[in-house]
C-alpha positions as CSV (number, residue, x, y, z in Angstrom):
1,X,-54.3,25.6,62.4
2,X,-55.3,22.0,61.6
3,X,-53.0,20.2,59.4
4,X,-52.6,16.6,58.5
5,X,-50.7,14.4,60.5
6,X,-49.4,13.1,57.5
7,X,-48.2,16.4,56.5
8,X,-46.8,16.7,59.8
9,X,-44.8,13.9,59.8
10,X,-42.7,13.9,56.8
11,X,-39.5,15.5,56.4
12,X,-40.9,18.3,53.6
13,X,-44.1,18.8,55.4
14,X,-41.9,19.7,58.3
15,X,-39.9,22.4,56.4
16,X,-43.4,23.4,54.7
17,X,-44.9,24.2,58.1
18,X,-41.8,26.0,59.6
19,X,-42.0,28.2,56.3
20,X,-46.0,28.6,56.5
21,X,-45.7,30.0,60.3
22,X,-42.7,32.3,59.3
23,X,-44.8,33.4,56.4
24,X,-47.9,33.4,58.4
25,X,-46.1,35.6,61.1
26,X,-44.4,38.1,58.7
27,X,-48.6,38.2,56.9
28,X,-46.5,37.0,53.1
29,X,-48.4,34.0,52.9
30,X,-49.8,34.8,49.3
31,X,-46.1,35.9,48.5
32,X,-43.9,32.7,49.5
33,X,-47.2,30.5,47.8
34,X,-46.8,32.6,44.9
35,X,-42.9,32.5,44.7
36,X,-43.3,28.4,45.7
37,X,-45.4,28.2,42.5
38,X,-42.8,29.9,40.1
39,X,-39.8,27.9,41.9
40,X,-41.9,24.6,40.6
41,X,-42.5,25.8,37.3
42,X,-38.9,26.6,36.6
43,X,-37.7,23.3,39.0
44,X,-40.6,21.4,36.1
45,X,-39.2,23.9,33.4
46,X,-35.5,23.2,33.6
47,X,-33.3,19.9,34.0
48,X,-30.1,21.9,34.5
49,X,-32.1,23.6,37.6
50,X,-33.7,19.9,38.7
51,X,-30.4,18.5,38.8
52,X,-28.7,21.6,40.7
53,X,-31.4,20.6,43.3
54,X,-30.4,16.9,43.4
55,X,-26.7,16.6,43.1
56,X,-24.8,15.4,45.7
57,X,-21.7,16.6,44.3
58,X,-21.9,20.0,44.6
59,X,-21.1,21.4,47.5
60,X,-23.2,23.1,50.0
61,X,-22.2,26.7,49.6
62,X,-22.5,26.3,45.9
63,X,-26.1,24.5,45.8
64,X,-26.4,27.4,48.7
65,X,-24.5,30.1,46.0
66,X,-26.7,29.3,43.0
67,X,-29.7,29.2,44.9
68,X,-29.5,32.7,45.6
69,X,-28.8,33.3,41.7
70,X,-32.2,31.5,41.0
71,X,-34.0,33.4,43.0
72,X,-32.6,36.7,42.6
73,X,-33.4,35.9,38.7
74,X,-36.9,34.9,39.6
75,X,-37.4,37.6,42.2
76,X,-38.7,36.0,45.0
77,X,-39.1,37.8,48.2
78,X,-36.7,37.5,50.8
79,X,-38.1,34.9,53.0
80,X,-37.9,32.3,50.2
81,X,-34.5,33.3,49.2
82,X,-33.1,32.8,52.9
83,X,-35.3,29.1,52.7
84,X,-33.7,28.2,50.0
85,X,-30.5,28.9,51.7
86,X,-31.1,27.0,54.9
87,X,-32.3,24.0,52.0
88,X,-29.1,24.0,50.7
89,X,-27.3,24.7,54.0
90,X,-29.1,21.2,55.1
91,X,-28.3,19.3,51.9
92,X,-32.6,19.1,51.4
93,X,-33.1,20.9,47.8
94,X,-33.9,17.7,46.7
95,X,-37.3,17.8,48.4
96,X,-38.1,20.9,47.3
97,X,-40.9,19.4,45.1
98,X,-42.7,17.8,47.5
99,X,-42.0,20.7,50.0
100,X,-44.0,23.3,47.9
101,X,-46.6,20.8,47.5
102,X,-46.9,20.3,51.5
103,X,-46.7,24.2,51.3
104,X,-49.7,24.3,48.9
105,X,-51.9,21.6,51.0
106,X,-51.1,23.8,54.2
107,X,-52.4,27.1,52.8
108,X,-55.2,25.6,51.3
109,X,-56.6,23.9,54.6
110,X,-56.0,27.6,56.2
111,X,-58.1,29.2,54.0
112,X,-60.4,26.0,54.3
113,X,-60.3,24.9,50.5
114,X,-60.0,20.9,49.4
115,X,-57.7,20.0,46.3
116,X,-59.8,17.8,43.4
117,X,-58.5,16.0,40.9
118,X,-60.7,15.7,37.5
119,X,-59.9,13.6,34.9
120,X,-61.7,13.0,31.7
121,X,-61.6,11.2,28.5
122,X,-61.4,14.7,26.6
123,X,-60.9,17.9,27.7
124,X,-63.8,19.5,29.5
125,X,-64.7,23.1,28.8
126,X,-64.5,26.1,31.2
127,X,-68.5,25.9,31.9
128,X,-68.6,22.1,32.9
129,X,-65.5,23.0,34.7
130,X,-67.5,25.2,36.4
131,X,-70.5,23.3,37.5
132,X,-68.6,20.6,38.4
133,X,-66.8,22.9,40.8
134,X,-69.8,24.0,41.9
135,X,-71.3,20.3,42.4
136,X,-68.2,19.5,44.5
137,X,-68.2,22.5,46.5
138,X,-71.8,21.7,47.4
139,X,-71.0,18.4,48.5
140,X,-67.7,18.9,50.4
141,X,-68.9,22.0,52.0
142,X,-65.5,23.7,51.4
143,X,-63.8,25.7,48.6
144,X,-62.5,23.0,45.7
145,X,-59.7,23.9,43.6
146,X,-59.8,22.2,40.6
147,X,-57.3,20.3,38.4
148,X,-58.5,18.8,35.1
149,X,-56.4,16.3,33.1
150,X,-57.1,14.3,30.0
151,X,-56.8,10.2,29.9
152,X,-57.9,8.6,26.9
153,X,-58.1,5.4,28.3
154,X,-61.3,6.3,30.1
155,X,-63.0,6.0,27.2
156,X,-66.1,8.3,28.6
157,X,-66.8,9.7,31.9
158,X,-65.2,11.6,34.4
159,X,-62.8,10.2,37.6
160,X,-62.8,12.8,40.2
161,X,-60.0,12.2,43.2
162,X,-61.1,14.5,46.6
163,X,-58.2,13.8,48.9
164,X,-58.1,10.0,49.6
165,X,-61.8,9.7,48.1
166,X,-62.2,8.9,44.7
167,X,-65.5,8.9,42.4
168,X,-64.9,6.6,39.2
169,X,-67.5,7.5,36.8
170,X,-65.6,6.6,33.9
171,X,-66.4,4.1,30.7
172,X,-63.3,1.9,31.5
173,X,-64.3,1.0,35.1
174,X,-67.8,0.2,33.9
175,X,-66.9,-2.1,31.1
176,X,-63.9,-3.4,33.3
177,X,-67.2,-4.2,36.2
178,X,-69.4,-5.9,33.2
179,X,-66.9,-8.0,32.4
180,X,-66.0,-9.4,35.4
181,X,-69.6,-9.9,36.7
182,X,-70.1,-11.8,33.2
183,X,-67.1,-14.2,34.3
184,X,-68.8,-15.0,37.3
């Protein structure tokens, strides 16, 4: 499995990996990704849950304690669960955001997809989605999964982030160029 050294060598893209092989070994790869995904919506969802996560008053057994509550309510398999446990157990629910997101980066480069990042001055619709998926896929050689946001500020265009590459096509940068070479 080729992962980042980067990913590697961070605390949460330690625990990420641990849980990818257990996952990997027990073939509920899909499942932990899945229940990963629904922990971050209701950790993006809820403050009372974000704080729970963070607060270094609560003791162990009872970040452990409700834990097990959130995830019985969510109904996420057991692996996850006992994760969450050994989180709490080692005072690291904190970086349970950036642990799912080292989770998400690891599954993708195992099924050999590449993350993009699109954004727009408006919204862009499900075909140019599309083709622009397409056009990226071409390019990269790899799967590209696809995340579209909306800046104003661009004034036109489109700023597409691959990783550490980035593609500025946007209005903004233009202008911002002109400008400059008119100082000059």
């Amino acid at each position: 499995m080729d992962i980042s050294a980067g990913i590697k060598a961070s605390l949460s893209g330690r625990y990420a990996s641990a849980l990818f092989d257990l996952a990997s070994e027990s073939g509920t790869v899909t499942a932990v990704e899945s229940d990963l995904a629904t922990l971050g919506a209701a950790l993006a969802d809820s403050a009372d849950l974000a704080a729970l996560t963070t607060n270094p008053e609560l003791a162990r057994a009872t970040q452990g304690a409700a834990m097990a509550a959130v995830a019985k309510k969510l109904k996420l398999s057991p692996l996850t669960t006992n994760f969450l446990g050994v989180l709490a157990a080692n005072r690291r629910l904190g970086k349970l955001p950036a642990i799912i997101a080292a989770f998400r980066a690891i599954a993708a480069a195992q099924r050999g997809e590449v993350t993009a990042t699109v954004t727009s001055a408006h919204p862009l619709s499900d075909e140019q989605v599309a083709a622009l998926k397409t056009k990226l896929t071409a390019r990269e050689g790899r799967t590209v999964m696809l995340t579209a946001s909306v800046d104003p500020d661009l004034l036109g265009g489109l700023v597409v982030t691959i990783g550490s590459q980035r593609i500025d096509a946007s209005i903004r940068t233009r202008l911002n160029s002109l400008a400059q070479a008119m100082k000059a």
